[in-house]
N, C-alpha and C positions, 0 to 999 in steps of 0.2 A: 480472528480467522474469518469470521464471518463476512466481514468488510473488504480484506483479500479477495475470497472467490466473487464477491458483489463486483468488485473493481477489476480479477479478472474475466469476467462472463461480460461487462461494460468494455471494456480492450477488445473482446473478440465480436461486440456487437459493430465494435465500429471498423474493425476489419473486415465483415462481412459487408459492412456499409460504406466502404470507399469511395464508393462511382455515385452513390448521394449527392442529392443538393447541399451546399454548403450550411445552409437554415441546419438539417438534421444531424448533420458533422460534428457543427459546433456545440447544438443541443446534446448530443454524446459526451464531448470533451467535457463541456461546463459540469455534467454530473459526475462524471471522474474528476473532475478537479475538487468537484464540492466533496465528494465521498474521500478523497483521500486526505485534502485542508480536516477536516473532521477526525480525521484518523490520527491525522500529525497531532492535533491537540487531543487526544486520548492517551496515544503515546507518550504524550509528551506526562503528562500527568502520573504516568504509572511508570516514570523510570527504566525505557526499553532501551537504552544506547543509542544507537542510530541507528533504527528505525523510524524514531519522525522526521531526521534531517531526509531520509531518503523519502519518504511520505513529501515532504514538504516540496522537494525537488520534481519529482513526476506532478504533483497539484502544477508547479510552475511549467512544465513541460507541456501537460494538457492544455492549458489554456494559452502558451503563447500561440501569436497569430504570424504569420509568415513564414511557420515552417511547412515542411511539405507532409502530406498526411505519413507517408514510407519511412519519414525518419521519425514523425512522431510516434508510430503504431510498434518501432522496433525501440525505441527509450522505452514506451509505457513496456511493454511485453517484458523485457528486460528487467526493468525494477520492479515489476511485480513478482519476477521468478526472484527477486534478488529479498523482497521483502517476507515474501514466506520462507524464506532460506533462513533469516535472520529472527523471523515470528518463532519457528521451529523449535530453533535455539533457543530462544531465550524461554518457550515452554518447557524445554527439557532440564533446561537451567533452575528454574523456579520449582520444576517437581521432585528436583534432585537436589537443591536446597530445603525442603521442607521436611525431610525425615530428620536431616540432623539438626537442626531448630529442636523440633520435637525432642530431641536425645539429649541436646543442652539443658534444656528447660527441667528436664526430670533429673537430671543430675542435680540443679541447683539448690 
C-alpha cells in the first residue's frame, strides 16, 4: 500500500510538472518506473494474481520514450487506480482467509 500512494503522489508530481524541462520529466518517470519494477518483484514473490503483470506494465509505460507526457500521465493514473483496486482485494481476501485457516487447524 505503501508503495501505491509513493507511486501515486510521484504520478501527480509529474502531472504538476508537465511544462518541465525534459531532464526533470524523465527524472520523475525513472523513479516511477524503479518504485513500481520493485513492486512487480514483491508482488511477484507474495502470490498477488496480477498485480505484478499490471506493476510491471506501467514500470514499461513510465520509462518508454516517444510517448507524449497526456498519454503517459493518463496510463500511469489509470493503473494506479486499477492497482489499488486489486491491492484492496486481495487484502480483503487474505483477512478473510485467515479466520478459517485458524478454524481448520483447531478442528484438526
Amino acid at each position: 500500500m505503501r508503495t501505491v500512494d509513493h507511486v501515486r503522489k510521484l504520478v501527480a508530481e509529474l502531472e504538476s510538472n508537465r511544462a518541465a524541462k525534459e531532464k526533470i520529466i524523465n527524472g520523475i518517470c525513472g523513479n516511477i518506473a524503479r518504485e513500481l519494477s520493485h513492486m512487480r518483484q514483491r508482488a511477484l514473490t507474495a502470490n498477488l494474481g496480477t498485480l505484478p503483470d499490471v506493476a510491471g506494465q506501467l514500470a514499461i509505460v513510465a520509462n518508454r520514450a516517444g510517448t507524449g507526457i497526456n498519454m503517459k500521465l493518463r496510463a500511469l493514473a489509470d493503473g494506479v487506480n486499477s492497482m489499488t483496486i486489486q491491492l484492496d482485494q486481495a487484502l480483503k481476501m487474505a483477512h478473510e482467509m485467515a479466520p478459517e485457516k485458524a478454524t481448520e487447524k483447531k478442528q484438526s
